[in-house]
N, C-alpha and C positions, 0 to 999 in steps of 0.2 A: 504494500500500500504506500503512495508515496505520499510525502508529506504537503498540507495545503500553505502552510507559511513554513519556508524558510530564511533563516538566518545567518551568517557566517559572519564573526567577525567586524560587525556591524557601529558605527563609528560616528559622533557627532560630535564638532569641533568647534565653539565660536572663540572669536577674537571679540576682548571685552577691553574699550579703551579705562583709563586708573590713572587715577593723581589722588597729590592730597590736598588738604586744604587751604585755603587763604586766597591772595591775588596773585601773589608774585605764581605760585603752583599754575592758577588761573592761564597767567600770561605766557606761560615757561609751554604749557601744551598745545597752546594756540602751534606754535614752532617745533615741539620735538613731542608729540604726542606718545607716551606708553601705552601699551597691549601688555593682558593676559592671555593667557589661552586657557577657556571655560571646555572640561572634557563632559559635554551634558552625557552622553553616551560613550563608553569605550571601549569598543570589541567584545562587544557580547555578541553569543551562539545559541541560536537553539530552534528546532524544529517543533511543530505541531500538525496534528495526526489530524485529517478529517472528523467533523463531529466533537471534537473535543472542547468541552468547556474549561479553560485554564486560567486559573487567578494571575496577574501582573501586579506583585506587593512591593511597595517600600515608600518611606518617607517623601513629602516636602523634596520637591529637588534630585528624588532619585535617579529621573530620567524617561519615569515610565510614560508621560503624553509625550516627551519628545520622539518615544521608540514607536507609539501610538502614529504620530504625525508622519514619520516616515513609512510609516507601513504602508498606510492611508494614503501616498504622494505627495503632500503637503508641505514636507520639506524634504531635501534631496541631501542622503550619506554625504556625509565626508568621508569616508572610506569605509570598506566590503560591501556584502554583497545581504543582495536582499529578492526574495522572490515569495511570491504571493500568488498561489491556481496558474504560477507559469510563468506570471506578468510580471514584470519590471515596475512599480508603484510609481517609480519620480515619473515616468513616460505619463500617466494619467489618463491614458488609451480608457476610449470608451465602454469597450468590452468589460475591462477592469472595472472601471466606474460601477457600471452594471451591477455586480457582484458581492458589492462590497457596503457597508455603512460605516459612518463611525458615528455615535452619541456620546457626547456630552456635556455632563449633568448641568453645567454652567453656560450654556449655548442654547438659544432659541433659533428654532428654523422657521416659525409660525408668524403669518402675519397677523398682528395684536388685534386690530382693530376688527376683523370680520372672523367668520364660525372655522373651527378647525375644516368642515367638508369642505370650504373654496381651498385650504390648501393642500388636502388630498387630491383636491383634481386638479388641483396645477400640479403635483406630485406627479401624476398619471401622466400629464402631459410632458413634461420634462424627462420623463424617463421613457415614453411610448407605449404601456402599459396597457394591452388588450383589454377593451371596456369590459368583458364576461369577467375576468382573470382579477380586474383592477375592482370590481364592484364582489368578486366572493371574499377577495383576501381584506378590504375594508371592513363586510359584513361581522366577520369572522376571530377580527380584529378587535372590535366595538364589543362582540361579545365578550370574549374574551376578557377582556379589561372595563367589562361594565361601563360602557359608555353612552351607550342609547339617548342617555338624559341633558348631555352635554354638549353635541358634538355640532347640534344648532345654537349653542353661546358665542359670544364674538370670546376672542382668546384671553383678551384683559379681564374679562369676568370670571376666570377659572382659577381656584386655586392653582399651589406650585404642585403640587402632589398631582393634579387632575391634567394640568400641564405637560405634566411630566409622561403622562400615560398616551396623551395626544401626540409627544415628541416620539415615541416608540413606535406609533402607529405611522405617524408621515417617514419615516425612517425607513421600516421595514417593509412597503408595499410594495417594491418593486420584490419581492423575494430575495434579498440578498442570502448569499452563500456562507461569508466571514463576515463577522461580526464585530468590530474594533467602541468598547463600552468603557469610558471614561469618568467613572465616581457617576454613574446614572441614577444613582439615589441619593447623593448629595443635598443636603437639604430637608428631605423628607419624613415622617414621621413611621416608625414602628410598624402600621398597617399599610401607609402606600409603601413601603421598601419591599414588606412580602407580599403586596400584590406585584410589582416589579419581578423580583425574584420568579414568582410564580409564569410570569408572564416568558419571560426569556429562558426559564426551562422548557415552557413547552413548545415555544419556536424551535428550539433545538430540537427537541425530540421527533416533531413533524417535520422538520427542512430539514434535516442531520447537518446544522448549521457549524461552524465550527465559530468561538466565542474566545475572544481575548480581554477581559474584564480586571478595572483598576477601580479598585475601593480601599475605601478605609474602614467599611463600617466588616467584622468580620465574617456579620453572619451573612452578608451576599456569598461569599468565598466560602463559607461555608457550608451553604444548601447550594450551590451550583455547582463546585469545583473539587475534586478528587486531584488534580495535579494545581500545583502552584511554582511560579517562578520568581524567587525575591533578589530584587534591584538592589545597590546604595550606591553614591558617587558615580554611577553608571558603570557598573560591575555589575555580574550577578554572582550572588553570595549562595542560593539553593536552586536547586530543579528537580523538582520528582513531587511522591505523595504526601499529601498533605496528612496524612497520618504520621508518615516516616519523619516531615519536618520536626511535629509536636514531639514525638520518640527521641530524635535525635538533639534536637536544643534545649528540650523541658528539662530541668533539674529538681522539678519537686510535684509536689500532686497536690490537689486538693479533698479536703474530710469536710464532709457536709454532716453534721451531728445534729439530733432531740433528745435533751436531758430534763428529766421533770425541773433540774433546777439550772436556768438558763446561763446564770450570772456566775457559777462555781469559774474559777480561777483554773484554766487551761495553758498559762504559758510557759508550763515545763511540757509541754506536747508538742507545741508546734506554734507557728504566728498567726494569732488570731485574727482575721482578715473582717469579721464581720460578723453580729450578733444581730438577727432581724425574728421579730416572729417567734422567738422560743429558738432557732435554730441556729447553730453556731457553726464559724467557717474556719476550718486552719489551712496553712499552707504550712507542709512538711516536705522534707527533701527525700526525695524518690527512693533514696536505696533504705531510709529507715519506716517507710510507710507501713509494712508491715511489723516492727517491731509497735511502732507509736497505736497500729489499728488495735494489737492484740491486750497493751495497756490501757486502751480506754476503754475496751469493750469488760475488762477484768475489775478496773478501778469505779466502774461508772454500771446505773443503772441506764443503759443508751435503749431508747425507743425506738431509734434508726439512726442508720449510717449509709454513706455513698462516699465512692472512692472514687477520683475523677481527673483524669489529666489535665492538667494545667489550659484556660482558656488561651485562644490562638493569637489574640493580639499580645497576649504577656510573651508566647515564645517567640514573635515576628521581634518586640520589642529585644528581646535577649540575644536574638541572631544580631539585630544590628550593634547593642551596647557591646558584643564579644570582639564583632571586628572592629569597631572603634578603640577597643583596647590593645585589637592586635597592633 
């Protein structure tokens, strides 16, 4: 099976003019201007398999819309090599266009003032999109993401959430193939994220769409994404299963405990992370989990217990605090 994005090597360069402060610095650049060189991207590798939904993680700065933006055509490598369903992305050939989307969460394509449907059928029309073909995959769409009630609102009357679902829709009506999803929930509240979520699982599943997804929030990456790829400095620091990640970086777990008495003094166990509800939280480090399990269930009357891997933003955060140290 061969892979629908490729990457080799892959390289983005800018020259950032710098001085410092006052007038004399002012006037000194006017004439002998300094350059850095900003490595927004720098020789990363890596393939993706048709169908595959894959998280793109890392800080502020990482690199990740920059690597989004060339995939996309939007900006052109500084150096290797880059392929996409065959295509060359900086060429921005139509065929490519065709194929592809990119959303993001901070970007409107919607004209404000009239109802989402005028710009699904300018949608249609700008991409040539068979009226049978362009009126199932709307219909389908709308259901989907519960919009029936909306979709005659002019766009500035919608919230950001309802926006947001309108944005997916004008996006994906040509059918695209790969999927390029920039912080798509950005902004949004708890239930529009998991109708999002929801929404882009099941395009996948029906188009075997292949999905390149940057979030922060973790539980997108979490119910979509079985492999992750994590950025920093424009490196990539992981690649593989998001299991393997939490395995391989986590250094401690977490004990989810019900003690008739909620308030008893637990920090010779472990670091008490949180007391809500009668129910008490520790973080204890991995290799003593089962020593600490076996004294609390001996020292205590416990009503229940859960043993739990550390959550995924704590070990994305310890991938990057590790190499910051290296």
């Amino acid at each position: 099976m061969s892979s629908v994005i490729t990457i080799s090597k892959l390289a983005k360069h800018y020259e950032v003019p710098e001085r410092e402060g006052g007038l004399k610095a002012a006037v000194t650049s006017l004439f002998k201007r300094k350059y850095r060189t900003v490595k927004a991207v720098d020789g990363i590798s890596f393939n993706i398999e048709p169908g595959e939904v894959v998280g793109f993680l890392g800080p502020n700065g990482a690199g990740k819309t920059t690597t989004l933006k060339m995939l996309s055509g939007l900006l052109h490598p500084t150096s290797g090599e880059v392929s996409v369903m065959g295509y060359e992305p900086r060429h921005r050939s139509h065929d490519y266009l065709r194929q592809i989307t990119l959303v993001m969460g901070n970007r409107n394509q919607l004209t404000w003032d009239l109802p989402a449907l005028d710009s699904f059928d300018l949608q249609r029309a700008i991409y040539g999109i068979p009226v049978d073909q362009f009126k199932q995959t709307r219909d389908e769409f709308i259901e989907l993401l519960d919009l029936k009630d909306l979709v005659n609102k002019p766009v500035r009357n919608l919230s950001l959430g309802e926006r947001m679902k309108m944005e997916f829709v004008v996006a994906l009506l040509h059918r695209p193939k790969v999927l390029f999803l920039d912080e798509p929930t950005i902004g949004l509240d708890v239930t529009m994220q998991r109708r999002i979520r929801t929404f882009v699982a099941e395009y996948n599943r029906r188009y075997n769409a292949t999905v390149l997804l940057t979030s922060h929030y973790m539980a997108d990456v979490e119910a979509l994404c079985k492999r992750v790829i994590v950025i920093h400095h424009g490196r990539i620091l992981f690649d593989g299963d998001l299991g393997t990640l939490v395995h391989q970086f986590s250094s401690y777990k977490t004990l989810s405990l019900t003690l008739p008495n909620p308030e008893v003094d637990l920090v010779k166990y472990g670091e008490v992370i949180s007391r809500e509800d009668g129910r008490i939280t520790l973080r204890v480090p991995k290799a003593q989990t089962s020593q600490v399990t076996a004294r609390l269930l001996s020292d205590f009357q416990v009503d229940d217990l859960t043993v739990e891997d550390a959550p995924v933003d704590d070990v994305i955060d310890q991938v990057f605090s590790q190499k910051e140290e290296a």
